[in-house]
C-alpha positions in Angstrom: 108.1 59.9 160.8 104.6 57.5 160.9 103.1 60.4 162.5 103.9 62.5 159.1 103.3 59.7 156.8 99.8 59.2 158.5 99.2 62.7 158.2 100.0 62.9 154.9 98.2 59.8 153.3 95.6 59.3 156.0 94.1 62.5 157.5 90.7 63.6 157.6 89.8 66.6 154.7 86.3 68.5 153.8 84.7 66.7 151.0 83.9 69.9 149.1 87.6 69.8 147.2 86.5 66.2 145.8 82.9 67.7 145.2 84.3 70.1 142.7 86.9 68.1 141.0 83.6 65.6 140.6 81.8 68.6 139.1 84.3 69.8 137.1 85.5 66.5 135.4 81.9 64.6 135.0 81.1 68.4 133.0 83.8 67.8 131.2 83.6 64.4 130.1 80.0 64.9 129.5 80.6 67.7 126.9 83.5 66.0 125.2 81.5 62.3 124.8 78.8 64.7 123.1 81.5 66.4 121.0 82.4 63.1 119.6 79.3 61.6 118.9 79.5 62.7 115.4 82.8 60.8 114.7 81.4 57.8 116.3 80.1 55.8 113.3 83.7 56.6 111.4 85.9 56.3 114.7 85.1 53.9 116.9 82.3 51.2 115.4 83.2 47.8 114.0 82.7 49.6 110.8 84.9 52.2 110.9 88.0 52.7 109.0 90.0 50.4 111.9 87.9 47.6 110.8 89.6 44.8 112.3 89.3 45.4 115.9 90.8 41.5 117.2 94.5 43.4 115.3 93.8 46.8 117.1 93.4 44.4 120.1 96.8 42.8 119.8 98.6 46.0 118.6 97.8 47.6 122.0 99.0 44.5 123.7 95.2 42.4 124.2 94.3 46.0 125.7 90.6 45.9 126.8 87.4 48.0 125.4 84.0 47.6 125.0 84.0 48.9 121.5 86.1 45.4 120.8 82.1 43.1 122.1 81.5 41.4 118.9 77.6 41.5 119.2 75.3 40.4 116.8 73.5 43.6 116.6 74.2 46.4 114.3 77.6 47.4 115.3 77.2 51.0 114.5 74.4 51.2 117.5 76.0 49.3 119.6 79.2 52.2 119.3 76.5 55.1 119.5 75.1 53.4 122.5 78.3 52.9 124.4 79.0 56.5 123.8 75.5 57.7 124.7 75.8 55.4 127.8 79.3 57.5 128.4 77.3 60.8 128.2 74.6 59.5 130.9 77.0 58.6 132.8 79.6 61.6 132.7 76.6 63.3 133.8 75.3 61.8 136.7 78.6 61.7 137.8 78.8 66.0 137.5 75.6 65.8 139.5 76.5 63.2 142.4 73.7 60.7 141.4 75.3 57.5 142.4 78.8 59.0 142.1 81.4 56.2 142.3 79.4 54.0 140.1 78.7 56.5 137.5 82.6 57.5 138.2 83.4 54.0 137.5 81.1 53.7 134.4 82.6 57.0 133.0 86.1 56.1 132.8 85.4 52.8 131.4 84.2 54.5 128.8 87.0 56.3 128.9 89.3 53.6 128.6 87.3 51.7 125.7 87.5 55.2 123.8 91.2 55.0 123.8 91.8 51.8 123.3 89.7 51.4 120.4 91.2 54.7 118.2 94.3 55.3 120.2 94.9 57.6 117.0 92.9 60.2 118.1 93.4 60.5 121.1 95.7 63.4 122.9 96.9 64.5 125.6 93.6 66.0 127.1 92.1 63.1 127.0 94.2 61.0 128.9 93.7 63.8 131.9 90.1 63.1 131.7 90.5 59.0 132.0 93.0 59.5 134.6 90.7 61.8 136.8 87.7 59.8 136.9 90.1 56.8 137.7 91.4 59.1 141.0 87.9 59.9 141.7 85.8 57.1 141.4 88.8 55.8 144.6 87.4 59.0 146.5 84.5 59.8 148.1 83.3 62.5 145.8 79.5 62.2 146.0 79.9 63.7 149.8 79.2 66.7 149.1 77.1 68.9 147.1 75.5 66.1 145.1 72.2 64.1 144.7 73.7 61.4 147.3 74.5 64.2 149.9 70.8 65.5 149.7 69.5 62.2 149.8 71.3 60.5 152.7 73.6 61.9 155.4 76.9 61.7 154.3 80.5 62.5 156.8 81.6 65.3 155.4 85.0 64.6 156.8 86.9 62.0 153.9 90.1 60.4 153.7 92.7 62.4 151.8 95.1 59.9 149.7 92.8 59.9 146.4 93.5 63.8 146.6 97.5 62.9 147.5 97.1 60.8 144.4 95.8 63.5 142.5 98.3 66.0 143.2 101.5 63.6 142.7 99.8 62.5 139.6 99.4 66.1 138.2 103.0 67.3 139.6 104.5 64.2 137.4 102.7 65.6 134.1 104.4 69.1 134.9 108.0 67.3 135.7 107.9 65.1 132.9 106.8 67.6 130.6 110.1 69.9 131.5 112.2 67.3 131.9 111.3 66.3 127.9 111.7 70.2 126.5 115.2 70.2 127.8 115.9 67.4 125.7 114.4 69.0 123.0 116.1 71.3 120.2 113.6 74.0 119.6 113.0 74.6 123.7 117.1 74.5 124.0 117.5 76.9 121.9 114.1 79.3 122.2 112.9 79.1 118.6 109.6 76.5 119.6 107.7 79.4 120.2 108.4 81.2 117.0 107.5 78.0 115.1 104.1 77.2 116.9 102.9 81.0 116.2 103.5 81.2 112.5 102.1 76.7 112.3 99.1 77.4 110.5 97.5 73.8 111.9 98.2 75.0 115.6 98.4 79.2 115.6 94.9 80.8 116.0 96.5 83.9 114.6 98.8 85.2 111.6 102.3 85.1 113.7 104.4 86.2 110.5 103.1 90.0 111.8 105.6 89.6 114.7 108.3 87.5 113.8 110.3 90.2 111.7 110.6 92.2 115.3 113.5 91.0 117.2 112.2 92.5 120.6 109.4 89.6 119.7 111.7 86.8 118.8 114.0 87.8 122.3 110.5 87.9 124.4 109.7 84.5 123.0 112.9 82.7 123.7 112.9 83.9 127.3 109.1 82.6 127.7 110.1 79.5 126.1 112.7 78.9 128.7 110.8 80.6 131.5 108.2 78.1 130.8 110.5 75.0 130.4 112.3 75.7 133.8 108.7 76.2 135.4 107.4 73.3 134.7 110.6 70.8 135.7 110.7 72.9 138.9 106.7 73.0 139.3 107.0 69.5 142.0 109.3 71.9 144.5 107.6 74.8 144.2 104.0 73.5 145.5 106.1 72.3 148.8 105.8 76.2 149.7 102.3 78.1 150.3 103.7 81.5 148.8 105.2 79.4 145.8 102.4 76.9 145.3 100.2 80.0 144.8 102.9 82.2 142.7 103.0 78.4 140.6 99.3 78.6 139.9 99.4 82.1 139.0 102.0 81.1 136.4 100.0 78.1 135.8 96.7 79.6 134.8 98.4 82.4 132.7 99.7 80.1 130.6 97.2 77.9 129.7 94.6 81.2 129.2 97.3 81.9 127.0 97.2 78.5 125.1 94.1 79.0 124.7 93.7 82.2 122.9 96.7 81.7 120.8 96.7 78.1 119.7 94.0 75.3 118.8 94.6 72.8 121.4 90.8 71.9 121.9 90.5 71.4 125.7 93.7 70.9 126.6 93.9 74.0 128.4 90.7 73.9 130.2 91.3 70.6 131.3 94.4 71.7 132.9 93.3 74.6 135.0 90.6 72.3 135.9 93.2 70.5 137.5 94.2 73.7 140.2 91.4 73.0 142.5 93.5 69.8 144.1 96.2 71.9 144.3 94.3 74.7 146.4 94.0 74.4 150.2 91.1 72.3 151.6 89.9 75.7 153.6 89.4 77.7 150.3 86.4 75.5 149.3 84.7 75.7 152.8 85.6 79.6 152.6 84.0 79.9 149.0 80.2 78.4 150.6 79.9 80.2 153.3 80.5 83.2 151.1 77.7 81.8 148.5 75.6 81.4 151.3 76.2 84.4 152.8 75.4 86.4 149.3 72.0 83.9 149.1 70.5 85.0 152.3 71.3 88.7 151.9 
């Protein structure tokens, strides 16, 4: 039993799979601190229409941001610089310059985001915070980054900040089945049908499909299909063949978010997720292919 525990918190992996989940997530955050940089001044300053931050403060239980500095200087720069500083940041992190720190940095921002507008804030963003929180623990900068060129790095890491990673995204999956069978509209297959016609969250007119009851049928079944997938998504990643049928399912689904419903990243962010869930060879597999390609 130690023997298995050490093995599974404690052995040695390639430093690629943290490389690209480094990549993937510093991109991301980048793009998304640029994307609100126009809603900073109304959002997120000491001028904005949460004016009193010290009750903001309180209301999230004395929760911490750097939005709440009362500075004397002009508090909408100081919010546009914080943010700025987040974009910066987000990107050295995507390119390994200084990768925990910028890590580190990036989810702060991260964290002062939410805590200062908690009202706009989703679901998509919360996977962001919590991935540069798993990865500023790991030694993502190993590997295909500015550190890696510019000093000798092992390329050998430990492997519980990955551990971490997978429980953590196993949890969203349970929890989020384990809520839709407590909910009416997934109990009884109409949820579906309502999202697709919602005129806030459809991309498309779904009032051309709901009169067809080979439609409404097809939609109940996903809806439980998808339900039962997700509460059952923990045990099925204990199995190579089912942890790859899972992620088949997986990214199917969210493509399928995407192109039907307005969900901003949400569905990016999530199949940005399946690299930790992939085995540690596929990542060595995929350079020596590049490489490969690059010298022929």
């Amino acid at each position: 039993m130690l023997k298995a525990w050490n093995t599974l918190w404690f052995t040695l992996i390639d430093a690629r799979q943290y490389a690209v989940l480094r990549i993937l997530f510093g991109g991301l955050s980048c793009g998304y601190f640029l994307s609100l940089l126009p809603y900073v001044e109304s959002q997120f300053s000491r001028l904005a229409w949460l004016k009193d931050i010290q009750q903001i403060a309180n209301q999230n239980g004395g929760s911490w941001s750097v939005f709440f500095i009362n500075a004397p200087w002009n508090q909408n720069t100081l919010a546009y610089l914080f943010v700025g500083l987040g974009v910066i940041t987000a990107f050295l992190m995507m390119i390994g310059w200084q990768s925990r720190y910028n890590t580190l940095i990036t989810w702060l921002i991260w964290v002062s985001l939410w805590n200062r507008n908690p009202l706009i804030m989703d679901g998509d963003d919360a996977i962001l915070k919590m991935m540069c929180f798993y990865l500023m623990l790991s030694s993502c900068g190993n590997c295909w980054s500015v550190d890696a060129y510019l000093q000798k790095k092992p390329e050998r890491v430990s492997v519980w900040p990955l551990r971490l990673i997978q429980f953590q995204i196993a949890l969203v999956y349970f929890v989020s089945g384990w809520v839709k069978f407590h909910s009416e509209g997934w109990e009884d297959g109409t949820v579906m049908q309502y999202v697709l016609i919602h005129p806030e969250y459809s991309r498309w007119n779904g009032w051309l499909l709901m009169d067809l009851p080979l439609i409404k049928s097809a939609l109940a079944g996903l809806t439980w299909f998808i339900r039962d997938w997700e509460l059952l998504f923990p045990l099925l990643l204990l199995n190579p063949h089912t942890r790859r049928l899972s992620l088949v399912i997986g990214v199917l689904f969210h493509l399928g978010l995407l192109m039907t419903m307005h969900l901003r990243w949400f569905p990016i962010i999530m199949i940005s997720l399946y690299p930790a869930l992939l085995s540690n060879s596929v990542f060595i597999r995929f350079e020596n292919k590049l490489l490969n390609r690059t010298l022929n």
